[in-house]
MARNUTOR-322538 format. One line per field, with one value per residue: residue number from 0; x, y, z of N, C-alpha, C in turn. Coordinates in pm, whole numbers, plus 50000, padded with zeros to 5 digits. Layout:
<sites>
n <- (NUM|...)
n_xx <- (X|...)
n_yy <- (Y|...)
n_zz <- (Z|...)
ca_xx <- (X|...)
ca_yy <- (Y|...)
ca_zz <- (Z|...)
c_xx <- (X|...)
c_yy <- (Y|...)
c_zz <- (Z|...)
</sites>
This chain:
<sites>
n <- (0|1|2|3|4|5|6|7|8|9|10|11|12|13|14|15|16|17|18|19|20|21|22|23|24|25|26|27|28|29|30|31|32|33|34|35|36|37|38|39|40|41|42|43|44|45|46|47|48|49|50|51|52|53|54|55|56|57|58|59|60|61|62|63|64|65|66|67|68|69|70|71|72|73|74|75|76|77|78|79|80|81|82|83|84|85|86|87|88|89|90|91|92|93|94|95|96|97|98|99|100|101|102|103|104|105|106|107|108|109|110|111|112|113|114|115|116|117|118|119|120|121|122|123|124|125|126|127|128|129|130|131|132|133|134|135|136|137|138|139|140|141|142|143|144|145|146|147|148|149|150|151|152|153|154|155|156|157|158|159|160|161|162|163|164|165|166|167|168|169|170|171|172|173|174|175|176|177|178|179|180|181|182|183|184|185|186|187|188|189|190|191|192|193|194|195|196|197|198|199|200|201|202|203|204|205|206|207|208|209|210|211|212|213|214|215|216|217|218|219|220|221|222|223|224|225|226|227|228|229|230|231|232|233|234|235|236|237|238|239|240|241|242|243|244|245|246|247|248|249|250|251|252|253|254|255|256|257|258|259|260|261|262|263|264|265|266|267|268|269|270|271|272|273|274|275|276|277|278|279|280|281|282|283|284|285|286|287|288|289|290|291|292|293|294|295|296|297|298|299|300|301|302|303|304|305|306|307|308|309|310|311|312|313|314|315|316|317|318|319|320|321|322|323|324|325|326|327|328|329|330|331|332|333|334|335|336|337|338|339|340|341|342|343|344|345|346|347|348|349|350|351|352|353|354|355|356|357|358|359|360|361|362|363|364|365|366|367|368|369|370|371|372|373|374)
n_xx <- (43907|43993|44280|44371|44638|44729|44700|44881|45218|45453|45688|45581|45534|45556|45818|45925|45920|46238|46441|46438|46784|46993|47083|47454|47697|47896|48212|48356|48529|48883|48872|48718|48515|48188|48032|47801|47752|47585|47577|47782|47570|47700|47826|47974|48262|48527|48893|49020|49326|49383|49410|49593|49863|49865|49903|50143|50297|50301|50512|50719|50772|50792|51041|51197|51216|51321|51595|51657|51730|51913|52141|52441|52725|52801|52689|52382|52296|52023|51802|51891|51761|51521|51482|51490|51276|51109|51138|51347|51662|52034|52106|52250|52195|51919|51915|52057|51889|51621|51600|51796|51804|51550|51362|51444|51312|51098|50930|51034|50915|50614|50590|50643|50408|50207|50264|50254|49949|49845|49900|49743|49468|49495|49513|49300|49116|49155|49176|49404|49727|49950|49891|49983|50093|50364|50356|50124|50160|50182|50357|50589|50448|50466|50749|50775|50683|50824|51174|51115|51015|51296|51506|51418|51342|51051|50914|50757|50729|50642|50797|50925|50762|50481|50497|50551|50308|50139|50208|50131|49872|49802|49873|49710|49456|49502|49554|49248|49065|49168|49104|48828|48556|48181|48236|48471|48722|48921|49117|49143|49227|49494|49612|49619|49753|50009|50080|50077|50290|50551|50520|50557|50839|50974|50956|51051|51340|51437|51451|51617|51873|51884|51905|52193|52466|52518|52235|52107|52239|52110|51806|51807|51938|51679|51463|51512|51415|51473|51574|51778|51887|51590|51360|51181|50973|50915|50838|50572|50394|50334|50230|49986|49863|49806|49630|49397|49374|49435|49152|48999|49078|49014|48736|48618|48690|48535|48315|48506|48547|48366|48402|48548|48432|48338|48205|47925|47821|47863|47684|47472|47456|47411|47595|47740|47946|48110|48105|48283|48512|48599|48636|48850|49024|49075|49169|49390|49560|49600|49747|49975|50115|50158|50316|50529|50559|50718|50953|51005|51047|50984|51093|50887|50812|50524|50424|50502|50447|50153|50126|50280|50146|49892|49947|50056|49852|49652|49388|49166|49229|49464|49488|49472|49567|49736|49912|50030|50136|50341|50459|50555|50776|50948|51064|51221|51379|51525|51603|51799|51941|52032|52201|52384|52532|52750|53040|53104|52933|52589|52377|52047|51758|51572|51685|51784|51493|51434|51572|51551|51270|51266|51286|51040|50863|50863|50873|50553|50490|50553|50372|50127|50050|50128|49832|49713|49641|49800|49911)
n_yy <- (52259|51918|51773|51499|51249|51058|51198|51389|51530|51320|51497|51652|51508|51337|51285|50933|50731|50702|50369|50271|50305|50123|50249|50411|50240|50361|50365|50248|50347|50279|50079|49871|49560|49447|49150|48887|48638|48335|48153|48216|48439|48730|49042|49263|49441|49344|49465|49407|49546|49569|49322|49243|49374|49304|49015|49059|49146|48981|48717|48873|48993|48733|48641|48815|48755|48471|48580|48717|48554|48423|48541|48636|48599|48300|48237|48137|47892|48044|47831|47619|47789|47797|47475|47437|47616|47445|47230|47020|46981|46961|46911|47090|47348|47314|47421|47675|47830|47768|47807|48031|48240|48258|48319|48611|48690|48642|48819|49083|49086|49032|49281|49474|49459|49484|49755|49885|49817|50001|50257|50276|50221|50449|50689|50660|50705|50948|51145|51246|51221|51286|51142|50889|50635|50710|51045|51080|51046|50782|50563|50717|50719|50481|50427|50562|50440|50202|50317|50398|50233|50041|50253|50373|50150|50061|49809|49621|49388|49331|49334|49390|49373|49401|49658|49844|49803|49875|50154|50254|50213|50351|50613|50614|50658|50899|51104|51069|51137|51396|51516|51470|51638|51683|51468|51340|51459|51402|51581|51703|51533|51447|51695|51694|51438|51512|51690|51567|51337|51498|51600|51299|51263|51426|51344|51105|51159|51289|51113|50935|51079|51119|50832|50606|50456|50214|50147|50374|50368|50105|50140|50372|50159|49994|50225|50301|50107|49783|49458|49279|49018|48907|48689|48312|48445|48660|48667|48504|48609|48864|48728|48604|48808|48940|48775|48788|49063|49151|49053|49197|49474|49468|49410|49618|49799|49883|50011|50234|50343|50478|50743|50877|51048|51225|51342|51440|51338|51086|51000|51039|50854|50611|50537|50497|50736|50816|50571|50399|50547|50509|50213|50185|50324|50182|49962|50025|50096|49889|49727|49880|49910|49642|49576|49760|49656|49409|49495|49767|50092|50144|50329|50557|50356|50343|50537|50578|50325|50305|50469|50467|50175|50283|50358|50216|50087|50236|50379|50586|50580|50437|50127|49847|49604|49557|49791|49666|49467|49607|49740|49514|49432|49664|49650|49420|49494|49669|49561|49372|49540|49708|49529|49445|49667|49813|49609|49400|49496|49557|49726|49937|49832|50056|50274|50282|50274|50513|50666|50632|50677|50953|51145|51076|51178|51438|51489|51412|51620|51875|51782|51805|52043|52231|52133|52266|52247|52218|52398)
n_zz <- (45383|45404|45223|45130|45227|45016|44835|44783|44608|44548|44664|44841|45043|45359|45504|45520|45860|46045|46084|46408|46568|46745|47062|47143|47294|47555|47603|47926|48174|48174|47997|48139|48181|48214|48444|48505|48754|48812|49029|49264|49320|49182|49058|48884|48762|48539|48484|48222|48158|48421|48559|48372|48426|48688|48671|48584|48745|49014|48882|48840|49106|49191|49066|49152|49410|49388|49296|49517|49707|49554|49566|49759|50015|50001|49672|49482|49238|49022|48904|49101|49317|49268|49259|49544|49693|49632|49794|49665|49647|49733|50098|50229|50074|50072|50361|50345|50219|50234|50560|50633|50414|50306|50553|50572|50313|50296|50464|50358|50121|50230|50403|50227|50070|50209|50340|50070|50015|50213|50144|49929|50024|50230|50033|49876|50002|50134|49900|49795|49649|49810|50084|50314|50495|50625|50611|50759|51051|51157|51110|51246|51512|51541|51554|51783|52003|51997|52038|52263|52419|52374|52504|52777|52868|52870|52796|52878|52891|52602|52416|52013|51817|51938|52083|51833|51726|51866|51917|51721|51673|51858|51791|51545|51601|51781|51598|51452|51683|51693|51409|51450|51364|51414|51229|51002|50775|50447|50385|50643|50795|50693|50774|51049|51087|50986|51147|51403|51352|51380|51586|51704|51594|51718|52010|51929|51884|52095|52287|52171|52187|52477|52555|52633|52419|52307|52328|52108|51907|51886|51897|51652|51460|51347|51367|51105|50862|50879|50753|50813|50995|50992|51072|51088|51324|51322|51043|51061|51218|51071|50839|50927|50994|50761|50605|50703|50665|50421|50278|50361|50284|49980|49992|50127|49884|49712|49833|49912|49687|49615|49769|49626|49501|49641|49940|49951|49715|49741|49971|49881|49723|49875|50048|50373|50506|50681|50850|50647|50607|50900|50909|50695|50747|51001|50878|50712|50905|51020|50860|50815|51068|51162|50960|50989|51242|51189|51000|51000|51018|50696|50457|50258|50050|50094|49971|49741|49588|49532|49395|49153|49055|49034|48789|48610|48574|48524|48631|48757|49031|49318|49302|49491|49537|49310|49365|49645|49576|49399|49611|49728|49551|49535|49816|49815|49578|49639|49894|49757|49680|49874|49980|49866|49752|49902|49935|50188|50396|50493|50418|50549|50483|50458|50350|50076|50022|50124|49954|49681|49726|49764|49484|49418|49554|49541|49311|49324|49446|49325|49094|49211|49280|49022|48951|49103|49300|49556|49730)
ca_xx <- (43891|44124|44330|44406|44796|44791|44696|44987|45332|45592|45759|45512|45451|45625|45948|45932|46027|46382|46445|46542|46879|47054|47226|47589|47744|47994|48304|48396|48690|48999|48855|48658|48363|48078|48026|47709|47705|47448|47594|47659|47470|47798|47816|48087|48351|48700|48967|49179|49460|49444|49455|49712|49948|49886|49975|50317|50400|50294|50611|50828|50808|50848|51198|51260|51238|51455|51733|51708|51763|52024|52278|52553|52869|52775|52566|52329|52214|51838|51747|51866|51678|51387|51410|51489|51153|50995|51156|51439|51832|52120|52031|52328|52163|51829|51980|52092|51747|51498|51649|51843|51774|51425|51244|51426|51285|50955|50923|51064|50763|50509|50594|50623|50286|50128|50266|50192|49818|49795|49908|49649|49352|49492|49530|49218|49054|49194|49155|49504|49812|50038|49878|50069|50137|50506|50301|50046|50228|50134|50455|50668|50437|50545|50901|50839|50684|50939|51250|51075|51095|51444|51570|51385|51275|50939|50826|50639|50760|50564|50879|50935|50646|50411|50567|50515|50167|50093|50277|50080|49733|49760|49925|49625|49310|49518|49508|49106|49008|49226|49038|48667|48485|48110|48299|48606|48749|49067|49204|49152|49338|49683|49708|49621|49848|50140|50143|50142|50417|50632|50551|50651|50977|51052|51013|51148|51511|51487|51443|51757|51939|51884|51962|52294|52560|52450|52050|52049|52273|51989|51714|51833|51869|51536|51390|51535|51334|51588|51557|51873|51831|51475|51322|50997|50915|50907|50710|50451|50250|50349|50165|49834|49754|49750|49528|49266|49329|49439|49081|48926|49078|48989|48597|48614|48775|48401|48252|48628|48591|48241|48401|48607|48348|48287|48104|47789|47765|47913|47636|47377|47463|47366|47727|47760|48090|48222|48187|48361|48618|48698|48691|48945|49129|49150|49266|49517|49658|49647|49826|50081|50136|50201|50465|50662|50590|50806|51056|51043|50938|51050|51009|50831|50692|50343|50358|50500|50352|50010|50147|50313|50025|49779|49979|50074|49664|49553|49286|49141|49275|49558|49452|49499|49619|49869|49982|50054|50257|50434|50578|50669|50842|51035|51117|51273|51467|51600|51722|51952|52091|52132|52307|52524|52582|52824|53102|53125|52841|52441|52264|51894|51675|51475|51830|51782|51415|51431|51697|51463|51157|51236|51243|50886|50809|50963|50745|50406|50442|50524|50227|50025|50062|50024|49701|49618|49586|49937|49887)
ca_yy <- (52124|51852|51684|51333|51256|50995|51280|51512|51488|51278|51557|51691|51367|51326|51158|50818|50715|50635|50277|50245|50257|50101|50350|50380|50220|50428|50272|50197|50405|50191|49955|49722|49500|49401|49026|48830|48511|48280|48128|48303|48580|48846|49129|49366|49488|49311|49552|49347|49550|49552|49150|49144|49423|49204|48879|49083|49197|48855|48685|48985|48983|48561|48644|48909|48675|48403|48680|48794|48437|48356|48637|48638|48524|48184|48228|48003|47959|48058|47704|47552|47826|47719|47357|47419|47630|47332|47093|46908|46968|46891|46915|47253|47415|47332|47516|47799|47875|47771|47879|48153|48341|48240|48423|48757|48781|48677|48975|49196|49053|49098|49400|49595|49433|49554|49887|49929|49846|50056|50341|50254|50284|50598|50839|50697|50815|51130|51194|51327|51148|51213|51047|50749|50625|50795|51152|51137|51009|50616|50500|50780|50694|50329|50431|50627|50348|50132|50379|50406|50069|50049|50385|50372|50044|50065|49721|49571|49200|49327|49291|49552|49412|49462|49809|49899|49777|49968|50265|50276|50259|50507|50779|50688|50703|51027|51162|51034|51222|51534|51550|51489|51773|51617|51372|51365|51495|51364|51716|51757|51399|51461|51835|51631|51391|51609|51794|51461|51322|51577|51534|51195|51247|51535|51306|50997|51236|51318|50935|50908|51154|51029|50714|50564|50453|50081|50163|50459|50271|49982|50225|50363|50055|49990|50336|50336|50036|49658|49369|49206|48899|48872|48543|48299|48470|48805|48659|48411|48712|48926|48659|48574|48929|48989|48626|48844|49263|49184|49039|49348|49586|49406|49429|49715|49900|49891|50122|50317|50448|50612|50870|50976|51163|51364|51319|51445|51239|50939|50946|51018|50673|50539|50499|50569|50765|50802|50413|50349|50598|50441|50102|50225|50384|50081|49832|50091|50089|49755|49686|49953|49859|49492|49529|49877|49604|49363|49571|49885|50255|50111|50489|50576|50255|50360|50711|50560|50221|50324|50590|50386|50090|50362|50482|50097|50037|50373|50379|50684|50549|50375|50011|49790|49470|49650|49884|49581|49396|49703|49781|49365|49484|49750|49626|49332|49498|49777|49490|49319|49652|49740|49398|49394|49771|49844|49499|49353|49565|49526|49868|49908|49870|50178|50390|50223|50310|50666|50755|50638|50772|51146|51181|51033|51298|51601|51484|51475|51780|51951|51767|51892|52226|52248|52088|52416|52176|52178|52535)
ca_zz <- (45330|45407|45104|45149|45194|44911|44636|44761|44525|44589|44696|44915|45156|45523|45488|45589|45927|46009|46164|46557|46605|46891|47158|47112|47445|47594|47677|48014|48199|48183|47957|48204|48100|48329|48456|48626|48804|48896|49162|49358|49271|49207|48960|48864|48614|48536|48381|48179|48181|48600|48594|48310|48532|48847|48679|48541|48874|49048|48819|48868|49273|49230|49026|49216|49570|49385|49328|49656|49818|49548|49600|49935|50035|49941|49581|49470|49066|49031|48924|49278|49424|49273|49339|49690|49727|49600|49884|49650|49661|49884|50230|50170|49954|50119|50475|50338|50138|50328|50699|50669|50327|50259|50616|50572|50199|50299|50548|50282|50108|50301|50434|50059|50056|50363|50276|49962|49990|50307|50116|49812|50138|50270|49903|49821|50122|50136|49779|49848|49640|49938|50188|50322|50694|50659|50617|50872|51138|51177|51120|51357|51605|51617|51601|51925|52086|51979|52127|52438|52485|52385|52575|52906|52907|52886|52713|52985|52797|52505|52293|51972|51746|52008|52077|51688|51721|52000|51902|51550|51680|51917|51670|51453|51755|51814|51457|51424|51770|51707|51299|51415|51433|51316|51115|50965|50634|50428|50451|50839|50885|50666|50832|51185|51074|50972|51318|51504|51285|51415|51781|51684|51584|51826|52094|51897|51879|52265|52357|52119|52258|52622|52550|52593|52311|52262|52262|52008|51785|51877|51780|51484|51335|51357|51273|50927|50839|50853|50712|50884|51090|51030|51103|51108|51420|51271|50920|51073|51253|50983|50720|50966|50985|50628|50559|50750|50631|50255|50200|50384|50195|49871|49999|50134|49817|49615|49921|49881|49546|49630|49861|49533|49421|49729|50099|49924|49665|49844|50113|49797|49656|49984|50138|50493|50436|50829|50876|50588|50639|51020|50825|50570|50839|51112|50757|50656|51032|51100|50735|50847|51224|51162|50882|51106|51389|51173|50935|51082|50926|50558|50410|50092|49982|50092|49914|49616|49522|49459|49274|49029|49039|48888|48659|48573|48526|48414|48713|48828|49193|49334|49314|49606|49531|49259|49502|49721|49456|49339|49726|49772|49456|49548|49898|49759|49513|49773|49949|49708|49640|50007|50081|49728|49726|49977|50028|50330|50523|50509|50523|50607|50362|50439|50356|49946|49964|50076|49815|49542|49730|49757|49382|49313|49652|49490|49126|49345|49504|49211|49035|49304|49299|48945|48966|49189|49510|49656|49820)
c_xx <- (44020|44173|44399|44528|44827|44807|44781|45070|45402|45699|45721|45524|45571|45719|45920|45977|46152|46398|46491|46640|46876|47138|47368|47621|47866|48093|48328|48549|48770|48974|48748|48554|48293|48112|47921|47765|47583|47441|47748|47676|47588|47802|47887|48137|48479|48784|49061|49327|49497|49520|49540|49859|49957|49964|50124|50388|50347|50417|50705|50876|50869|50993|51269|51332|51359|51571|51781|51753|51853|52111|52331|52676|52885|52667|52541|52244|52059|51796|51773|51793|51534|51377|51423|51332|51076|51013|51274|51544|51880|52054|52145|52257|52013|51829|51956|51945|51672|51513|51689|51828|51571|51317|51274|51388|51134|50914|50895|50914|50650|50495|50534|50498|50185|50112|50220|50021|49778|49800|49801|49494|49368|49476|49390|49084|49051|49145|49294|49611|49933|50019|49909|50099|50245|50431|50197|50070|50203|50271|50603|50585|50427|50676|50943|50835|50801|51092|51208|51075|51218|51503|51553|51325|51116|50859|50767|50618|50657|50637|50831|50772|50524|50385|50488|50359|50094|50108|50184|49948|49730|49777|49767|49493|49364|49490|49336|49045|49066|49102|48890|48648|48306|48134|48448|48622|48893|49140|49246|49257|49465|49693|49706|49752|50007|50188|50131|50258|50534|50638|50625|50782|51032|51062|51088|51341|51527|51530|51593|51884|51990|51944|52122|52342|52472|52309|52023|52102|52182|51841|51694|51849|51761|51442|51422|51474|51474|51508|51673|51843|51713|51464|51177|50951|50875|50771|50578|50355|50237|50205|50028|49780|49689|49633|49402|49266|49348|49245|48958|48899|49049|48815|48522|48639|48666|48344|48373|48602|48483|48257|48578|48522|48290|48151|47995|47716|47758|47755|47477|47344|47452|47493|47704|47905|48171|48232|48266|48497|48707|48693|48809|49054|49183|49207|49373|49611|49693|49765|49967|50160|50220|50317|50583|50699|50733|50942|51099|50980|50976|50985|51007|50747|50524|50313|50413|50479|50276|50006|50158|50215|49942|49806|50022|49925|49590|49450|49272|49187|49360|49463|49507|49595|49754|49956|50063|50191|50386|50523|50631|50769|50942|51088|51211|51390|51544|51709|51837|52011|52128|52232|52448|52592|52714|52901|53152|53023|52684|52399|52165|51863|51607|51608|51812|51598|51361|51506|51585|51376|51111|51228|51115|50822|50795|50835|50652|50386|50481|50438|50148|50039|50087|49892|49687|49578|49646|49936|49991)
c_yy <- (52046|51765|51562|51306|51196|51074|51410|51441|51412|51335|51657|51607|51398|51226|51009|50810|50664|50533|50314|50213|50224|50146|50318|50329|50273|50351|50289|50283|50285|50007|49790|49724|49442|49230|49007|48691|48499|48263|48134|48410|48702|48932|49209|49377|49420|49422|49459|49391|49546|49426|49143|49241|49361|49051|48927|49122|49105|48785|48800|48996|48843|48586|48685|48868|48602|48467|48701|48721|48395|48424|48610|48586|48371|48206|48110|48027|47945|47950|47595|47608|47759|47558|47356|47521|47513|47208|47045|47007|46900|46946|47113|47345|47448|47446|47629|47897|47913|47825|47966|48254|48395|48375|48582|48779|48760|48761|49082|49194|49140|49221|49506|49563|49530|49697|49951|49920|49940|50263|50348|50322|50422|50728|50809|50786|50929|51185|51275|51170|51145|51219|50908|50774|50694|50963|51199|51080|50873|50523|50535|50723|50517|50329|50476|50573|50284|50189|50389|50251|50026|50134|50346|50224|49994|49965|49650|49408|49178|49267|49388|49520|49443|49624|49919|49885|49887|50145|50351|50314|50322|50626|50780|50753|50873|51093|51184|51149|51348|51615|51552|51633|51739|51532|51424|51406|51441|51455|51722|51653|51406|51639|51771|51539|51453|51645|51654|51378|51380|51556|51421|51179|51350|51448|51154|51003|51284|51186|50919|50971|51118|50924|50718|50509|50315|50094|50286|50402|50168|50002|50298|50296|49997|50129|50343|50227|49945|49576|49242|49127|48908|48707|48532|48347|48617|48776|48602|48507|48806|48846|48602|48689|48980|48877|48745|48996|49236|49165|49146|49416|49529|49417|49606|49866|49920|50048|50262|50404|50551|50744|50973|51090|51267|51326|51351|51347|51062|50870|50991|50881|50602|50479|50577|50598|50796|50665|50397|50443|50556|50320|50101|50243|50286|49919|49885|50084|49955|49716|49760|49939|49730|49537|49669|49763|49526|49401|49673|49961|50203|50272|50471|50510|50300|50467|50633|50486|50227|50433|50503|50248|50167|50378|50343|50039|50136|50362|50515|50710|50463|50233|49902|49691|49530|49735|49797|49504|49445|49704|49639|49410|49561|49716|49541|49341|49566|49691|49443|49432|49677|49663|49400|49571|49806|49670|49473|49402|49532|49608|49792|49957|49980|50332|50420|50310|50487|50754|50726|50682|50910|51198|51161|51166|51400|51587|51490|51594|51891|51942|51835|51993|52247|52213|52223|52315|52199|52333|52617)
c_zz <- (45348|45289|45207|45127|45064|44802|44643|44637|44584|44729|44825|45075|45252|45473|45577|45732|45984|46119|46315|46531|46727|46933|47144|47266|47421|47669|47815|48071|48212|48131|48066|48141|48237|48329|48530|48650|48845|48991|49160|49296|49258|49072|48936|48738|48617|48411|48328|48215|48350|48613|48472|48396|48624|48836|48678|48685|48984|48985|48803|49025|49255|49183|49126|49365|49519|49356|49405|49735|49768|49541|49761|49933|49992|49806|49501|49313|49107|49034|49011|49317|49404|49318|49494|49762|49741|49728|49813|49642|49716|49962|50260|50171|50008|50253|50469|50283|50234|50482|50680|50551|50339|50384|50566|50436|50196|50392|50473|50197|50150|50358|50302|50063|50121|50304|50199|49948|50116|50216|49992|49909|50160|50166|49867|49917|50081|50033|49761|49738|49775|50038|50223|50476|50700|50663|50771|51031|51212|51173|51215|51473|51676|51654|51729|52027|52122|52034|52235|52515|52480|52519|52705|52943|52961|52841|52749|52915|52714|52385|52154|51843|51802|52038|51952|51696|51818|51969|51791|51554|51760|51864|51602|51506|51763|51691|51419|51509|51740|51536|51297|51463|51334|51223|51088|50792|50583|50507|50590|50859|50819|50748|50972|51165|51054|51107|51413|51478|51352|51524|51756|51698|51688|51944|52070|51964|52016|52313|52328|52177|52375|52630|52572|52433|52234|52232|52172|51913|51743|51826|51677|51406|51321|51320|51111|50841|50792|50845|50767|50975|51122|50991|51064|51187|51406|51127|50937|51141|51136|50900|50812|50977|50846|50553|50618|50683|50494|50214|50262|50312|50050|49901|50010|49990|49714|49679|49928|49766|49567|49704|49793|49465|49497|49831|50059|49843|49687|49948|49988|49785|49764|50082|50287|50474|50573|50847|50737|50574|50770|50941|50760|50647|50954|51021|50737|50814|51039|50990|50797|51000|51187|51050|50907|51180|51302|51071|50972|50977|50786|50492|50248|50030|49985|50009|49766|49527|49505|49385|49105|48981|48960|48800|48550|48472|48480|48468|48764|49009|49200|49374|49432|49611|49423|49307|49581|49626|49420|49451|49756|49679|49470|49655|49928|49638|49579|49865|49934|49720|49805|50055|49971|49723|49771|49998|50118|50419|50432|50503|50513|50467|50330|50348|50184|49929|49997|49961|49681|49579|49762|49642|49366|49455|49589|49356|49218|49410|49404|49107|49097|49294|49142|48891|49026|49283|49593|49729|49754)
</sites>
C-alpha cells in the first residue's frame, strides 16, 4: 500500500530542493579578461598587467633614448633633448641631436627590438628557454657572410647589410633542411642549430685568420655587435622592415601559443603546426637578419629579453611585444655604458651586453637542468 507523502512526519519527508547556484568561474591564468566587438567582429583576452608592463617599459626605453642622445663630449640637459625631438631649439643643439646622436640610438632601438621579439618567436617555438638566433646559428651565419665579404672580397656590391641578410637566411634554410625529417621538431632545430653555429664560427675564425691586419680588425668590429657611426642609412631599412614583421609576429603569436601544448594537441585544435612553425621561423629570421644586417651579432639580447618580459608579465611564454621593448631596453642602456665606461674610447656594444648576458645564461641552464630538461 502506498502512504501519501503529505501524512509522513516532518521528519520523514524529502528535504526540499536546494536553489541553482551559479558555477564558480575560474580565474583566468595571468589575470586576463575576455573582450567582444561588434565592429569589427574581434574577440579575445587583455591581461592588464601585460598592457600596464608594456606601457612601463614604453616610458622607460623613451628616457632611456633621451639619456642616450644627451650624454658625450658635448652634453646636452634632458629637457633640450626633448625639445629638439620635437623640432624646437638652437639650430646647435638641433645638429647635434637630430644628425649625429639621434640615428645611432634609433638603430640601438630598433635593433633591441627586432631582437628581442625574435627571440620571444624562437623559445616559444621550441618550447625551449634557450633558443635565440645567437644559439642556433642565425646570427654566426651572418657574421660569416659578412667576413667573407670583408676578407676575400666577396660582396658582389651587395654591401654588409645585404651580406648579413644573406648570410642569416641561408644559416636558417640550412638549419630547416638539415631538422626535417617528416616535419620538424623544436628539439631537432636547436641541436641542428648548435652544430651549424659552430661551422659558423669555425669558418668565421679561418676568414679572420686569412685576412690581413686592416680587414680582421674591420671584421671584428662588426662581429661583436657596434653601434658606432651608425646612420639614417643603416635605420631607415632597419625601421621599414619592422612596419611589416612586428605586426606579423603580433598575429601570428595567437597560432604560436597552440604549439605550447604539444604537436598533438596543437594540430587537435585545428592548427596546422609545420606552417606555422616555417611562419614563426621565416618572422624570427627576418627580425634577426635585418637588425645583425644593421648592428651586427648584438649577443644575448635575444636569449635574455623574453626571459625577463615573462617573468615581468607572469605569462606562461615569452611575450612578444615585451620581449621587444625589454631588448630596445637593454641595447640602449649597454650603449651609454659602453660609450661612458671606458674615457676617451667607444667599445662595441655587444662587449656590455655579453658581460651581462652570460649570467642570465649560466641561471637558465642551471634552471634547466633542474627542471630535468637540461640533460
Amino acid at each position: 500500500m502506498t502512504v501519501p507523502t503529505d501524512a509522513l512526519p516532518p521528519t520523514a519527508q524529502a528535504p526540499a530542493a536546494a536553489p541553482p547556484t551559479a558555477p564558480a568561474r575560474t580565474p583566468r591564468p595571468g589575470g586576463a579578461r575576455p573582450f567582444r566587438l561588434t565592429v569589427p567582429p574581434v574577440s579575445g583576452f587583455v591581461r592588464p598587467r601585460h598592457l600596464v608592463v608594456c606601457a612601463g617599459l614604453c616610458v622607460a626605453v623613451f628616457l632611456t633614448l633621451c639619456w642616450h642622445v644627451s650624454v658625450g663630449e658635448y652634453p646636452i640637459p634632458l629637457p633640450d633633448v626633448a625639445h629638439a625631438l620635437l623640432g624646437s631649439g638652437d639650430p646647435g643643439t638641433l645638429l647635434v641631436v637630430r644628425e649625429l646622436r639621434l640615428p645611432r640610438a634609433v638603430v640601438g632601438l630598433l635593433a633591441g627590438l627586432a631582437l628581442g621579439m625574435s627571440g620571444a618567436l624562437f623559445q616559444t617555438m621550441t618550447r625551449n628557454p634557450l633558443a635565440s638566433p645567437d644559439m642556433i646559428g642565425l646570427t654566426q651565419g651572418a657574421g660569416t657572410a659578412v667576413v667573407a665579404g670583408i676578407v676575400l672580397g666577396w660582396d658582389f656590391g651587395l654591401g654588409t647589410q645585404a651580406l648579413g641578410l644573406l648570410g642569416a637566411f641561408v644559416s636558417a634554410l640550412l638549419v630547416y633542411g638539415l631538422a626535417w625529417r617528416r616535419g620538424t621538431t623544436g628539439y631537432r632545430i636547436i641541436l641542428v642549430g648548435i652544430g651549424v653555429s659552430w661551422m659558423c664560427l669555425s669558418a668565421t675564425d679561418f676568414l679572420v685568420a686569412r685576412g690581413g691586419r686592416f680587414q680582421a680588425q674591420a671584421a671584428l668590429g662588426w662581429m661583436v655587435g657596434n653601434l658606432n657611426g651608425r646612420d639614417w642609412q643603416q635605420a631607415a631599412p632597419l625601421a621599414a622592415s619592422l612596419a611589416v614583421l612586428v605586426p606579423v609576429t603580433l598575429l601570428v603569436g595567437r597560432l604560436m601559443r597552440t604549439l605550447l601544448l604539444g604537436d598533438d594537441v596543437a594540430q587537435g585544435l585545428g592548427t596546422r603546426v609545420q606552417l606555422v612553425r616555417l611562419v614563426v621561423l621565416v618572422t624570427g629570421v627576418g627580425l634577426v637578419a635585418f637588425a645583425t644586417a644593421a648592428a651586427g651579432p648584438v649577443a644575448f639580447v635575444a636569449l635574455a629579453a623574453p626571459q625577463i618580459a615573462q617573468r615581468l608579465c607572469r605569462t606562461a611564454w615569452p611575450p612578444p611585444l615585451a620581449a621587444g621593448l625589454t631588448g630596445a631596453l637593454v641595447v640602449l642602456a649597454s650603449d651609454v655604458v659602453a660609450r661612458e665606461l671606458v674615457p676617451g674610447t667607444e667599445l662595441p656594444v655587444g662587449i656590455v651586453t655579453g658581460v651581462l648576458g652570460a649570467p642570465v645564461l649560466l641561471w637558465l641552464l642551471i634552471r634547466v637542468n633542474r627542471a630535468g630538461s637540461g640533460g
